[in-house]
Each structure stands twice: as C-alpha cells, then as structure tokens.
N, C-alpha and C positions, 0 to 999 in steps of 0.2 A: 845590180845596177844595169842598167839598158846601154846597149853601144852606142858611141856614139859617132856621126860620119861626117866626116870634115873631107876637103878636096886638097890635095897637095898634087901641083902640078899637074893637074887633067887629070889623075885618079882618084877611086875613092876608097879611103883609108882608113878602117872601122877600130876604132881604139874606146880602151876604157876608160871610163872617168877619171881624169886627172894626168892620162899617158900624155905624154909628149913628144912631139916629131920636131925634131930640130936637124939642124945640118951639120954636121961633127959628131954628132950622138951613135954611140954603138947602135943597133936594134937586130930582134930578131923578128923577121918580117917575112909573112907566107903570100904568094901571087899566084890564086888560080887563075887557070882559063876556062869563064864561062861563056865564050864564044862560038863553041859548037854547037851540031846540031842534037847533043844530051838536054841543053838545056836553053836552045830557041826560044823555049813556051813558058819561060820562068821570071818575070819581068823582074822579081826581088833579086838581088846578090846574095842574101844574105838565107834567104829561103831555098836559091840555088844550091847552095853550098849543103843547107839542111836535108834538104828534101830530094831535092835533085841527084842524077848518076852521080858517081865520084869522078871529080873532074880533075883533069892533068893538073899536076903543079909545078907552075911554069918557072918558081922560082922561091928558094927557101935560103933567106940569110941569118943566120946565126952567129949574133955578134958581131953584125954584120959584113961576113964573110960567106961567101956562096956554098952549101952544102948539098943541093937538091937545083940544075937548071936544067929547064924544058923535059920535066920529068924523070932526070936520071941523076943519080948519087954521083956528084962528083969526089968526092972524099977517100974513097975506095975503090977497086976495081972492080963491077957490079958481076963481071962472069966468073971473076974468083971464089969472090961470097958466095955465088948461086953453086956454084962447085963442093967449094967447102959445103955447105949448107943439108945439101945433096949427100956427100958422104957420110956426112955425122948424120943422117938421120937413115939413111942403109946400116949402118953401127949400129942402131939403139934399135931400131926394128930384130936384128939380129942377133944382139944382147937380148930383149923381151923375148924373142922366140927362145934362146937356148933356156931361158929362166922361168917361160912356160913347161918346155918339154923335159929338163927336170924336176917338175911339179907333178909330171904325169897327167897334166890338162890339156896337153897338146897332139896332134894323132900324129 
C-alpha cells in the first residue's frame, strides 16, 4: 500500500492506510531533519529520506515517550555504551587472535 500524507498541525505525517493520529493515542513517531544543506536539492520528503544522505533524527518517540532528541539516545548514557561497546570488542578481537594462534594460523 502507498503512504499516505495528511497535515497535522503544519507538519506532514506519512502514515499507512488505515493508521490513525489522534490526541491521547500512544504512537511511535520518527522526525527527521531535512533542512540541511544534505538535502537542499531534494524537493520529495520522502525521496529525501530514500535517497538522500542520512539525516539527523531530530526526534524518535516510542510509545510515545522520547527515546532519540536532536540526534542523541536519551534512554542511556551514550559515552558509556560507546565505552562498553569499545571493550567488548577489544575482548573478542583478542579471544579470535588467542583462538587463531592456537590454530597455528596466526604468525
């Protein structure tokens, strides 16, 4: 089925056939910004988003409860993750080498 784009409040709001935007309603709702200069030359939103660089995302509610504003994870501490993230994968590079080298594949 084709989106379809309705206006809520000066925005435009691309839902599938049959969704519904009401006021009370939970939703999980994504808000790029295609206002830079990524995608000046792209007159479609929807082709933007396609085709176009990857554009900040200004806002991501789930449940609608904010999980993602003005591009950064609020739900988590984003330099902790990057931390964690970082060591667990210093560990497994270094688990694979010890499990290369006794394989006798490794110099």
């Amino acid at each position: 089925m084709a989106p379809e784009r309705t206006i809520l409040d000066g925005a435009t709001v691309v839902t599938m056939d049959g969704a519904r935007t009401e006021h009370g309603k939970q939703a999980d709702i994504a808000v790029w910004r295609l206002d830079g200069l990524a995608h000046a030359d792209i007159a479609d939103p929807v082709a933007a988003l396609v085709l176009g660089a990857a554009p900040p995302l200004e806002l991501l509610l789930v449940g609608g409860r904010p999980v993602v504003e003005r591009d950064h994870v609020v739900t988590v501490d984003e330099h902790e993750l990057t931390r964690s993230a970082v060591l667990a994968h210093r560990s497994l590079l270094a688990r694979a080498s010890i499990v290369t080298c006794k394989e006798g594949t490794a110099s």
